[in-house]
TORBAKE-90566 format. One line per field, with one value per atom (N, C-alpha, C): x, y, z; residue number from 0; atom name. Coordinates in nm, 4 decimals. Layout:
xx <- X  ...
yy <- Y  ...
zz <- Z  ...
i <- NUM  ...
at <- CA  ...
//
This chain:
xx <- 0.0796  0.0000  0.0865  0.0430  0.1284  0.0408  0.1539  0.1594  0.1062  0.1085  -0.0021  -0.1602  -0.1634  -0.3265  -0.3909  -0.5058  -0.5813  -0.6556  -0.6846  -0.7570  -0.8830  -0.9535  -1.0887  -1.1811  -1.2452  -1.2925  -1.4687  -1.4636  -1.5742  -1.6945  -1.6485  -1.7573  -1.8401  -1.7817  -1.8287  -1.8940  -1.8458  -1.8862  -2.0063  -1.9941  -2.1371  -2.2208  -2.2075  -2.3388  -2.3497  -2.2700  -2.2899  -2.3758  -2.3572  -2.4536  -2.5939  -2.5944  -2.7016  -2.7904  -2.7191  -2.7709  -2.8550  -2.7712  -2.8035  -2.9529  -2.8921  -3.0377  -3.1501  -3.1422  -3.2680  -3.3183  -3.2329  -3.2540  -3.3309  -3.2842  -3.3108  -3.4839  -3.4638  -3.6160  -3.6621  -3.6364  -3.7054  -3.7923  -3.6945  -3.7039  -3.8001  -3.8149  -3.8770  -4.0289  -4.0182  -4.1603  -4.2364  -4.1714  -4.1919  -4.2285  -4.1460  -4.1866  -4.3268  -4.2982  -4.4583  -4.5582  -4.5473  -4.6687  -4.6736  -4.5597  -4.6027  -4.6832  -4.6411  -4.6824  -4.7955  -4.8655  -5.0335  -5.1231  -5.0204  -5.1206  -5.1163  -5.0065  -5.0401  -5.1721  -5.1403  -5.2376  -5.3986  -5.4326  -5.5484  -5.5532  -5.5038  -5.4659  -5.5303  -5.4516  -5.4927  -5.6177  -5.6675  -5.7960  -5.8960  -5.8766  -5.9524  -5.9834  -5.8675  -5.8654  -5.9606  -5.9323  -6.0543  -6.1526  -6.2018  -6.2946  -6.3766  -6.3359  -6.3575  -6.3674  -6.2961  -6.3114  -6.4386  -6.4798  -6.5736  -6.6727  -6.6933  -6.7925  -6.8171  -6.6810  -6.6931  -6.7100  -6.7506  -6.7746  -6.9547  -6.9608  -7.1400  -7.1376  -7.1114  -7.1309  -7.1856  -7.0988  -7.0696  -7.2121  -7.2260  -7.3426  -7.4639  -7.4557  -7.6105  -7.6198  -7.4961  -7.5075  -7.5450  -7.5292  -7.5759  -7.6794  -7.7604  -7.8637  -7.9341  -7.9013  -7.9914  -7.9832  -7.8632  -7.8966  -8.0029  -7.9833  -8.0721  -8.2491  -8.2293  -8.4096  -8.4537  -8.3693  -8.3919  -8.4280  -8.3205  -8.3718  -8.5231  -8.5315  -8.6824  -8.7370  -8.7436  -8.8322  -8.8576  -8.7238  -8.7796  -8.8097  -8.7708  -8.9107  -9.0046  -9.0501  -9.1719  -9.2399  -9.1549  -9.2282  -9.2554  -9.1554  -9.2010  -9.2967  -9.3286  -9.4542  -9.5501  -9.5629  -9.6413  -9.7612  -9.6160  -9.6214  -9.6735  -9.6197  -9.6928  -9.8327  -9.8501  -10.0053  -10.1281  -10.0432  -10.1332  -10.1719  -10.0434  -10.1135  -10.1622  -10.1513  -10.2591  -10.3892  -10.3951  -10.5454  -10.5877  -10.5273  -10.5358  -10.6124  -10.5468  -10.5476  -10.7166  -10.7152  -10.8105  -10.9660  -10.8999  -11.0074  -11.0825  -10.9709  -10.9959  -11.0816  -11.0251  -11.1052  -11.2657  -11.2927  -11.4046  -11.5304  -11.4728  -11.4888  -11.5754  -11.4423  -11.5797  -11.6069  -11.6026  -11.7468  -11.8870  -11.8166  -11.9535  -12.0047  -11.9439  -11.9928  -12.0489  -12.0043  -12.0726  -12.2341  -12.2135  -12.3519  -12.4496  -12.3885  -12.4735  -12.5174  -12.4067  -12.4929  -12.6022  -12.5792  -12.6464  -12.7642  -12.7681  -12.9114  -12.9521  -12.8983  -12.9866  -13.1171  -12.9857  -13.0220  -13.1553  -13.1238  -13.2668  -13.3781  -13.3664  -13.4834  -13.5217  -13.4403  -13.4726  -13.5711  -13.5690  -13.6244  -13.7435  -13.7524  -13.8360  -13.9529  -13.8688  -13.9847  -14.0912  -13.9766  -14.0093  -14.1537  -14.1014  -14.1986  -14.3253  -14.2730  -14.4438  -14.5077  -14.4474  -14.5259  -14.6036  -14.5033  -14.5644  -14.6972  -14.6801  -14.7465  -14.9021  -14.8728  -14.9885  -15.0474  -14.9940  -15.0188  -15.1133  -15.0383  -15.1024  -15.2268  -15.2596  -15.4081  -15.4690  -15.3987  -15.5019  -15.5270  -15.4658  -15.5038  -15.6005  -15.5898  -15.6917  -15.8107  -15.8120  -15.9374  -16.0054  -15.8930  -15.9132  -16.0673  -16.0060  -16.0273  -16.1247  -16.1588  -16.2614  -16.4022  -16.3369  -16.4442  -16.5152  -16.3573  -16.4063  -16.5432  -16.4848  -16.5977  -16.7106  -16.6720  -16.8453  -16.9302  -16.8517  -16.9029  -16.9534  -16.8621  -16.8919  -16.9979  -17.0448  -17.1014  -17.2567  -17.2430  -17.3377  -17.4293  -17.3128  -17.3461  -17.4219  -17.3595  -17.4127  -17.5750  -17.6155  -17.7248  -17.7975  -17.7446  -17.8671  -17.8917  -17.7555  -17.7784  -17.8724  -17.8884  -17.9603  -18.1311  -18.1320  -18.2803  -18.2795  -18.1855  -18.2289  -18.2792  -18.2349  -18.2383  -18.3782  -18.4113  -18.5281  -18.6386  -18.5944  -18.7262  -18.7106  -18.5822  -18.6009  -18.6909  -18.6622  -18.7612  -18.9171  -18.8833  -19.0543  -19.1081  -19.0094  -19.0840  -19.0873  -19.0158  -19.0272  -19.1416  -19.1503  -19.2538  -19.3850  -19.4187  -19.5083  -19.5616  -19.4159  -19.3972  -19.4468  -19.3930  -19.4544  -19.6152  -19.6361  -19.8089  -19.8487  -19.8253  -19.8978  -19.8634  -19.7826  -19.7744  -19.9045  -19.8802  -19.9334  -20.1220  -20.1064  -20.2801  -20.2981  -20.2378  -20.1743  -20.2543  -20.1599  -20.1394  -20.3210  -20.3252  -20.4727  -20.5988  -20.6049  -20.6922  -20.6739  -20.5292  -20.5338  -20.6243  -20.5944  -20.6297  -20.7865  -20.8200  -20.9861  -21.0634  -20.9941  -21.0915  -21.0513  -20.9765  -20.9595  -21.0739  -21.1400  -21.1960  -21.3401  -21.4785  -21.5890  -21.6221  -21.7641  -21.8114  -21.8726  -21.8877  -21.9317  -21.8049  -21.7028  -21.5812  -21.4891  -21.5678  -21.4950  -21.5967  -21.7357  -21.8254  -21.8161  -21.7467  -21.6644  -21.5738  -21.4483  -21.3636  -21.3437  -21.4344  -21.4595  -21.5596  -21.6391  -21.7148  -21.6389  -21.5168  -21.4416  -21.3307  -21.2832  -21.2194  -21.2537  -21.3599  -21.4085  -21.3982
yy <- -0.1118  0.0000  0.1215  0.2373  0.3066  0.4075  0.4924  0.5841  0.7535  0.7553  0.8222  0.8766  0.9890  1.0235  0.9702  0.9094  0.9433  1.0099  1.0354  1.1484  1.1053  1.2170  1.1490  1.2136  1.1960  1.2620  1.2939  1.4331  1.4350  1.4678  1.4797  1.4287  1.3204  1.2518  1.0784  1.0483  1.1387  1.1814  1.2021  1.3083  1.4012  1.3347  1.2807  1.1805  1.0667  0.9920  0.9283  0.9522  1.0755  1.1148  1.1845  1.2270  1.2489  1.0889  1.0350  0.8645  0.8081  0.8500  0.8220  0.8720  0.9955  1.1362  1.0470  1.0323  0.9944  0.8409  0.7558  0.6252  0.6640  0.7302  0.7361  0.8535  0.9048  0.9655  0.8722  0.8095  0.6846  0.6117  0.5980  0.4348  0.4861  0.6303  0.7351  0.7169  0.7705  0.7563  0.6129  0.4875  0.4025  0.3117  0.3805  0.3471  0.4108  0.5346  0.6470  0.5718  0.5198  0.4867  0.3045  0.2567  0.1287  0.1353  0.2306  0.2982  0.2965  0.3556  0.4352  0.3473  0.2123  0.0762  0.0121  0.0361  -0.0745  -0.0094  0.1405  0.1494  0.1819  0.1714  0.1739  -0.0016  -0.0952  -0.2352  -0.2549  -0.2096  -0.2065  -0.1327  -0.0393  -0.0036  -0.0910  -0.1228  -0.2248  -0.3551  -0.3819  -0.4799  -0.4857  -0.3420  -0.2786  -0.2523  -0.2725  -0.2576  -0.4225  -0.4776  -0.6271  -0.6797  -0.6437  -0.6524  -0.6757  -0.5332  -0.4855  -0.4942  -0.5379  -0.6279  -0.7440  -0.8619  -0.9879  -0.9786  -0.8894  -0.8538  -0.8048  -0.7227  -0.7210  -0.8620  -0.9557  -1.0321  -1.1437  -1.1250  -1.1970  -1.2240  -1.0686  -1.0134  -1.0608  -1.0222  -1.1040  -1.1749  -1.2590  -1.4376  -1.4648  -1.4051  -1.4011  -1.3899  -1.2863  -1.2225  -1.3198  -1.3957  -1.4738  -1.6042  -1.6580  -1.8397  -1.7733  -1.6701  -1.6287  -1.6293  -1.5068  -1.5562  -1.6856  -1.7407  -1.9114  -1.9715  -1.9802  -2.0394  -2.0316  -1.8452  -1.8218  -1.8921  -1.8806  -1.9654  -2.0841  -2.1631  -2.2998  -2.3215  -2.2429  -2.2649  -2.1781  -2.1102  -2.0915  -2.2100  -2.2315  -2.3722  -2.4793  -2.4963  -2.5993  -2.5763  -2.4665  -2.4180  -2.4274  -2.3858  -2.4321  -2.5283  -2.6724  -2.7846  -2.8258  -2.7793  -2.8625  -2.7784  -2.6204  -2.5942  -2.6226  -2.7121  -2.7731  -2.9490  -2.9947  -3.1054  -3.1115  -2.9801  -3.0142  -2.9416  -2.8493  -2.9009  -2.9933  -3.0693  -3.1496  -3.2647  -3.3035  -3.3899  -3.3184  -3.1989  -3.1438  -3.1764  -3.1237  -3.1718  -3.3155  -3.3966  -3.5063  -3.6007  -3.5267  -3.5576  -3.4419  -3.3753  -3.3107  -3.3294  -3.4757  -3.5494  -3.6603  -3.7205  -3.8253  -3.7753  -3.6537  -3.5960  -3.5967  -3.5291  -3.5045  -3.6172  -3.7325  -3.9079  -3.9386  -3.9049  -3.9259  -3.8675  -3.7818  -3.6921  -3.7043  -3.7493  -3.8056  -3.9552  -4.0260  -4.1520  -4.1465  -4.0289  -4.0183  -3.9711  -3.8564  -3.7962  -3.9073  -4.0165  -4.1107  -4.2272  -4.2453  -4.3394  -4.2440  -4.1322  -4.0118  -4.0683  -4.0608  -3.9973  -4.1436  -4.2467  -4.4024  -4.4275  -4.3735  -4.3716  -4.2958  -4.1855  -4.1063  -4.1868  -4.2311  -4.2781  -4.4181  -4.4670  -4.6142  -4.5215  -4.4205  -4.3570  -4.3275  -4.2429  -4.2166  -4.3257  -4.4421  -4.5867  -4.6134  -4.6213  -4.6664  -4.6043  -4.4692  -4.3502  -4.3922  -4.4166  -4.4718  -4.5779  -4.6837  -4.8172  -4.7753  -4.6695  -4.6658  -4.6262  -4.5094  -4.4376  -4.5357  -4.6660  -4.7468  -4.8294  -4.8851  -4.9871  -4.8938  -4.7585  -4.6842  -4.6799  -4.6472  -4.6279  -4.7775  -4.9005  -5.0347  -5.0704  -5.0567  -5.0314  -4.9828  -4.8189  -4.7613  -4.8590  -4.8548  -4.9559  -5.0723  -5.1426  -5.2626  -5.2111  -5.0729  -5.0272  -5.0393  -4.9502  -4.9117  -5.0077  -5.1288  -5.2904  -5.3232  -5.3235  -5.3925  -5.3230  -5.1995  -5.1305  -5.1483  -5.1179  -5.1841  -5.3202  -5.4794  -5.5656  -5.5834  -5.5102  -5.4898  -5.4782  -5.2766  -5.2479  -5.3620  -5.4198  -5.5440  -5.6704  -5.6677  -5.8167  -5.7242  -5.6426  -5.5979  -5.6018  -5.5183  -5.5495  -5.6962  -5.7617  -5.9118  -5.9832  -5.9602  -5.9496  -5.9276  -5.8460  -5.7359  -5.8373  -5.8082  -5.9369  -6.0858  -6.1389  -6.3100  -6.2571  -6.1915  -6.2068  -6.1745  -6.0402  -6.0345  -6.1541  -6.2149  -6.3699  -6.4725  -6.4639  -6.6080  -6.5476  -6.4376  -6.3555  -6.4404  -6.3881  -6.4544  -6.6194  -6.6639  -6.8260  -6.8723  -6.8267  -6.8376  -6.8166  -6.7077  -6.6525  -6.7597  -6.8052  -6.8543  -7.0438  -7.0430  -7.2293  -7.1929  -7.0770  -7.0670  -7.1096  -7.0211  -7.0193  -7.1683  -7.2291  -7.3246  -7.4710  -7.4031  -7.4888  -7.4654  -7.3404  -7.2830  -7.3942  -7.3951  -7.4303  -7.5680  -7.6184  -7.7336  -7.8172  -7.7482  -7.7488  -7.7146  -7.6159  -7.6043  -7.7277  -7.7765  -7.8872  -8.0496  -7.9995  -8.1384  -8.1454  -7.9883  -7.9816  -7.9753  -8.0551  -8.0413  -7.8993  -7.8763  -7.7522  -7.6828  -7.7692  -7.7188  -7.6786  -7.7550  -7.6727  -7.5631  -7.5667  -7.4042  -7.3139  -7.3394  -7.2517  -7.1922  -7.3029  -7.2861  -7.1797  -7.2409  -7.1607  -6.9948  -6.9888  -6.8490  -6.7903  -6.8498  -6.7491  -6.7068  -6.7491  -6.7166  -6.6303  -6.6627  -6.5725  -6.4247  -6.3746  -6.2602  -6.1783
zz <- 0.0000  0.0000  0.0000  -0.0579  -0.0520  0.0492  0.0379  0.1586  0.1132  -0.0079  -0.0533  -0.0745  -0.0600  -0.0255  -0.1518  -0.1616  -0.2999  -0.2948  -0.4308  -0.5027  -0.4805  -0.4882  -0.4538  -0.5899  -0.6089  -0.7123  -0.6433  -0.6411  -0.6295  -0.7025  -0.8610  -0.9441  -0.9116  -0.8771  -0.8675  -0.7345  -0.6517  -0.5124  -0.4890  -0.5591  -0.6272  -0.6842  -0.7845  -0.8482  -0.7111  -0.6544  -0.5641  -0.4455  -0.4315  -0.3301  -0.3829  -0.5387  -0.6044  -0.5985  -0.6452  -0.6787  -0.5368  -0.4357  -0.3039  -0.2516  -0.2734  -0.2528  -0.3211  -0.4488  -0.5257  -0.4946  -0.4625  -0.3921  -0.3097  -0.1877  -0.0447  -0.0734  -0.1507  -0.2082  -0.2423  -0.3786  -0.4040  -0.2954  -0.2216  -0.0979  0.0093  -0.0157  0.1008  0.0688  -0.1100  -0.1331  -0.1481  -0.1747  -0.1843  -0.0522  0.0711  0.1888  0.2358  0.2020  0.2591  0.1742  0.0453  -0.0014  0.0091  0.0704  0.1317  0.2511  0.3477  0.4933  0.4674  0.3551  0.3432  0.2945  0.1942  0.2138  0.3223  0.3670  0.4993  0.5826  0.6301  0.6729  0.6276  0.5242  0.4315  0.4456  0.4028  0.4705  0.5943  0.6887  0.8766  0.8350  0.7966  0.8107  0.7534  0.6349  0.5335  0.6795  0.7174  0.8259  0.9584  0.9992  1.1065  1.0941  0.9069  0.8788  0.8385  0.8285  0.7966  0.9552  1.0249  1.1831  1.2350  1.2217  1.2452  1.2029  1.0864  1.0087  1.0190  1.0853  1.1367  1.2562  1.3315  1.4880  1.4646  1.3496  1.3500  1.2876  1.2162  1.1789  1.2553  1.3543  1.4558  1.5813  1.5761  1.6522  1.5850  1.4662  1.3830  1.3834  1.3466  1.3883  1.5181  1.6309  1.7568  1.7720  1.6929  1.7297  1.6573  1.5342  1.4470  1.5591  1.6387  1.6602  1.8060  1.8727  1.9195  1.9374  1.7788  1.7197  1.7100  1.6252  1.5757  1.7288  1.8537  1.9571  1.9880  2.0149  2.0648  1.9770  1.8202  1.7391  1.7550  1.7661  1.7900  1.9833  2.0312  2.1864  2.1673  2.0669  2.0401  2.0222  1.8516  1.8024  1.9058  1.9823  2.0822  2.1973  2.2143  2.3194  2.2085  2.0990  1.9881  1.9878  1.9499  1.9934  2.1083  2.2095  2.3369  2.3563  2.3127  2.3252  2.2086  2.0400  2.0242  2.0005  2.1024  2.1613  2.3348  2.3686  2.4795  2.4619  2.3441  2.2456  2.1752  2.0983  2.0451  2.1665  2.3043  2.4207  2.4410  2.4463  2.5188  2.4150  2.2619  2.1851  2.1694  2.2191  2.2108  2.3216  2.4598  2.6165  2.5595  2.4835  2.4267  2.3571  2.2515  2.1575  2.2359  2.3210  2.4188  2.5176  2.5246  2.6252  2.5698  2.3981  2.3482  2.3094  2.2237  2.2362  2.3607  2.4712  2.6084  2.6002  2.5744  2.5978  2.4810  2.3403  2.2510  2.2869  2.3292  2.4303  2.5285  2.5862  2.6892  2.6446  2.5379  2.4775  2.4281  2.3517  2.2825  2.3812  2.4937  2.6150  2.6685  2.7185  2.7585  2.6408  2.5390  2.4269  2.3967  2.4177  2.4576  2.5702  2.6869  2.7914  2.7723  2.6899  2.6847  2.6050  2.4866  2.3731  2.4640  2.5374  2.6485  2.7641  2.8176  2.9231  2.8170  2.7143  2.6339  2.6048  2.5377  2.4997  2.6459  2.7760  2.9305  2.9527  2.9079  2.9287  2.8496  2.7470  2.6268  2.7070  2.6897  2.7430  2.8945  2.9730  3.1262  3.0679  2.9749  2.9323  2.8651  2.8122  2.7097  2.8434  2.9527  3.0662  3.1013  3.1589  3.2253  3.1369  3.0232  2.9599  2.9559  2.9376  2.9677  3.0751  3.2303  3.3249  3.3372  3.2720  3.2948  3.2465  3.1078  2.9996  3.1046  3.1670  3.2366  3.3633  3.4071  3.5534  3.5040  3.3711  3.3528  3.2746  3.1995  3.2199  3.3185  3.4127  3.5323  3.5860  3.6287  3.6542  3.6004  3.4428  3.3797  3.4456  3.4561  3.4495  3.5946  3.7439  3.8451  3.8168  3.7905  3.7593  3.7076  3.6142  3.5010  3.5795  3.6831  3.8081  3.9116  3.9474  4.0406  3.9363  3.8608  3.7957  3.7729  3.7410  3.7615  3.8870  3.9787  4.0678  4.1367  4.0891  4.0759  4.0547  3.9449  3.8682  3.8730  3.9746  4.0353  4.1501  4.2155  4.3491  4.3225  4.2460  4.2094  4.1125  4.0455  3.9796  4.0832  4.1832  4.2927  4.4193  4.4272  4.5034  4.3811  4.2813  4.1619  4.2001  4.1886  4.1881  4.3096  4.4524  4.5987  4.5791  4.5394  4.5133  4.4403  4.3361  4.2640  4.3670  4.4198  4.4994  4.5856  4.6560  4.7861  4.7519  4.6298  4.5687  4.5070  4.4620  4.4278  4.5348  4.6601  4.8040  4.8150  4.8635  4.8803  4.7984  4.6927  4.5823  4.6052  4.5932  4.6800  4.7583  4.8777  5.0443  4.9675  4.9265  4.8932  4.8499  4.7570  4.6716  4.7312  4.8346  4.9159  5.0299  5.0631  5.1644  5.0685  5.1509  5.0947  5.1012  5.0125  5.0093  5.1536  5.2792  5.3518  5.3961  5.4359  5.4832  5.4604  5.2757  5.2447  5.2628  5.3043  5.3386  5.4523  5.5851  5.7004  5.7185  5.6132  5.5576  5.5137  5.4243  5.3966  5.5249  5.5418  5.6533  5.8023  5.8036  5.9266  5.8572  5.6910  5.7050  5.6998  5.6572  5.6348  5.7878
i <- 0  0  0  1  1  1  2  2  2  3  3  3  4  4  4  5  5  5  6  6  6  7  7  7  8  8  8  9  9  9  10  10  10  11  11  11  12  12  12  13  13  13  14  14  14  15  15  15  16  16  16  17  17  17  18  18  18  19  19  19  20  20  20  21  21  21  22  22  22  23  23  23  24  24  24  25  25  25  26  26  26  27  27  27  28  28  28  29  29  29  30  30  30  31  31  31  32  32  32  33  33  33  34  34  34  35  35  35  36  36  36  37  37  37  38  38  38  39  39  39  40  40  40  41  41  41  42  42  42  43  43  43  44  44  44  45  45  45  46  46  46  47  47  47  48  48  48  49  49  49  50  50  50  51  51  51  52  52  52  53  53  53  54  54  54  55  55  55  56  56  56  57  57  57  58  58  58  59  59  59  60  60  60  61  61  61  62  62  62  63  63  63  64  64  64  65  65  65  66  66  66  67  67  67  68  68  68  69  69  69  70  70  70  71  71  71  72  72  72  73  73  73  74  74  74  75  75  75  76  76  76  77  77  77  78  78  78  79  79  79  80  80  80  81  81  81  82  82  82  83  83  83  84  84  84  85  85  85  86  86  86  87  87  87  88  88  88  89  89  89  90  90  90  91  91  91  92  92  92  93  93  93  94  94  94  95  95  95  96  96  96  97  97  97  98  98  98  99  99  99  100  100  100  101  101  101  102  102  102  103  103  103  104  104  104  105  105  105  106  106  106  107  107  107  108  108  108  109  109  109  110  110  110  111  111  111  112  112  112  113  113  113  114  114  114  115  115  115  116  116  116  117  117  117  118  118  118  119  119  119  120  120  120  121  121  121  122  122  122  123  123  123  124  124  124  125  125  125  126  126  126  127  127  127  128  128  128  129  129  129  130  130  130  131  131  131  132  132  132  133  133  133  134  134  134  135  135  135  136  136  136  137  137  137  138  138  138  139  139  139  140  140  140  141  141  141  142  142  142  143  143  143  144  144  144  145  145  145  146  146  146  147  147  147  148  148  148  149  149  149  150  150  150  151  151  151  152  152  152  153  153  153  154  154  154  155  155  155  156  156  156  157  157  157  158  158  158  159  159  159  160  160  160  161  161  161  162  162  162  163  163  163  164  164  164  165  165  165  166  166  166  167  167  167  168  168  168  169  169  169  170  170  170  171  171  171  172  172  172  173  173  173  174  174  174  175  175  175  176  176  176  177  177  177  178  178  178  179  179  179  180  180  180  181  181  181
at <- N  CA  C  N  CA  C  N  CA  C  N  CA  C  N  CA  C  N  CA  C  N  CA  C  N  CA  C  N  CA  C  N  CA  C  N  CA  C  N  CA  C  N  CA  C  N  CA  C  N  CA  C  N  CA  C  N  CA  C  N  CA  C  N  CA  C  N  CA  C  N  CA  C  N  CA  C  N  CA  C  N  CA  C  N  CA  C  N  CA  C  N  CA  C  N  CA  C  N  CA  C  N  CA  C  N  CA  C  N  CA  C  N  CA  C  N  CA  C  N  CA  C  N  CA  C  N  CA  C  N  CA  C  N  CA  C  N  CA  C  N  CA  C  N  CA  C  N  CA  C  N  CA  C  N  CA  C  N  CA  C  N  CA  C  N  CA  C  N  CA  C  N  CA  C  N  CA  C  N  CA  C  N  CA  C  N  CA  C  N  CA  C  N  CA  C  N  CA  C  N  CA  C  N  CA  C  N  CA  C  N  CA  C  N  CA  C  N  CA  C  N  CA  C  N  CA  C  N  CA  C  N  CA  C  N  CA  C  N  CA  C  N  CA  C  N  CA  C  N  CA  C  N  CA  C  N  CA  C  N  CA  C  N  CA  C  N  CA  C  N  CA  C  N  CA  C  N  CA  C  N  CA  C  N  CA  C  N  CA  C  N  CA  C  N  CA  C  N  CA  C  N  CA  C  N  CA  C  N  CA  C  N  CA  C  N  CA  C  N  CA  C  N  CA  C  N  CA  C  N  CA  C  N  CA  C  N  CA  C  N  CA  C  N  CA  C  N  CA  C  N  CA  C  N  CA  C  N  CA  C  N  CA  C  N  CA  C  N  CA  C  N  CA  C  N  CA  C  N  CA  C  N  CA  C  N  CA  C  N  CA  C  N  CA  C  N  CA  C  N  CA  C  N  CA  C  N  CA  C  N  CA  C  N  CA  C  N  CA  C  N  CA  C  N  CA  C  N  CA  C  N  CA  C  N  CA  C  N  CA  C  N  CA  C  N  CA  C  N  CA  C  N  CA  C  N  CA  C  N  CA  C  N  CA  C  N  CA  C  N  CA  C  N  CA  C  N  CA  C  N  CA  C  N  CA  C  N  CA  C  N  CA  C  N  CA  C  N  CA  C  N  CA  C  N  CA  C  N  CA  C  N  CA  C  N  CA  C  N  CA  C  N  CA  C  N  CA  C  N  CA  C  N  CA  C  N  CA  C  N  CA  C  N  CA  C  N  CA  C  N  CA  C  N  CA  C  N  CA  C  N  CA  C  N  CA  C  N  CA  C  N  CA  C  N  CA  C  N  CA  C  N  CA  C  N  CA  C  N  CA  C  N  CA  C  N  CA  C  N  CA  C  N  CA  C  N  CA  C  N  CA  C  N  CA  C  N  CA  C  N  CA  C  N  CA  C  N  CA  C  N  CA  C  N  CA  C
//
């Protein structure tokens, strides 16, 4: 090596540090406008964030609704099968009570026939009294007219007996006869 200064040239210096300058500008603006995507980037990012955070929330808010919906649906469900249960305990009530109206209007049609039957025995009955009634009266005038015919029949033995007894007795003894009864 020698022991000599060198020359330096500062033409070369000069563009070197021109070259530099414009690099380091270059690298400046190229950094500032890497800087301004990144952060337009980071924002884009905070903004997608924040959109997967409402996202997030709606999805929340939706498995949410959906829950209430389906325990809606299932209170639904259980209030229309405990109508359904209810319509059905309803159903044979009312079969009950159409049994029961038929069995009534069974009984009923049975009481009016009883009912008939009692007015046809009674009018029966009556018929029979006032038969009977009848047949009394016609045994009593029979009645009537055996005694006044055996009253007849006695009268007529007795006159009978009498006329008898007369023509058994000579003429002086019914001359006897009559003159005592007078």
């Amino acid at each position: 090596m020698s022991d000599k200064p060198e020359t330096v040239d500062l033409a070369y210096i000069g563009r070197l540090v021109a070259a530099f300058e414009a690099t380091t500008t270059s690298l400046s603006e190229r950094a500032a406008s890497a800087e301004k995507r990144a952060d337009q980037a980071e924002t884009r990012a905070d903004q997608a964030e924040t959109r997967a955070d409402r996202a997030e929330q709606a999805l929340a808010g939706e498995r949410r609704r959906a829950d209430r919906a389906e325990a809606a649906r299932d209170a639904e469900r259980a209030g229309a099968d405990a109508l359904r249960d209810r319509l059905h305990g309803m159903q044979e009530q009312l079969a009950d009570a159409h049994a029961a109206l038929q069995a009534a209007a069974t009984a009923e049609a049975r009481t009016e026939r009883a009912e008939r039957d009692k007015e046809q025995v009674e009018q029966g009955r009556e018929t029979a009294e006032a038969r009977a009634d009848e047949l009394r009266t016609r045994l009593d005038d029979m009645q009537v007219q055996l005694t006044t015919q055996q009253e007849v029949v006695d009268a007529a033995a007795a006159v009978r007996q009498a006329d008898d007894t007369r023509r058994a007795l000579g003429r002086w003894a019914r001359l006897r006869v009559a003159w005592r009864s007078e």
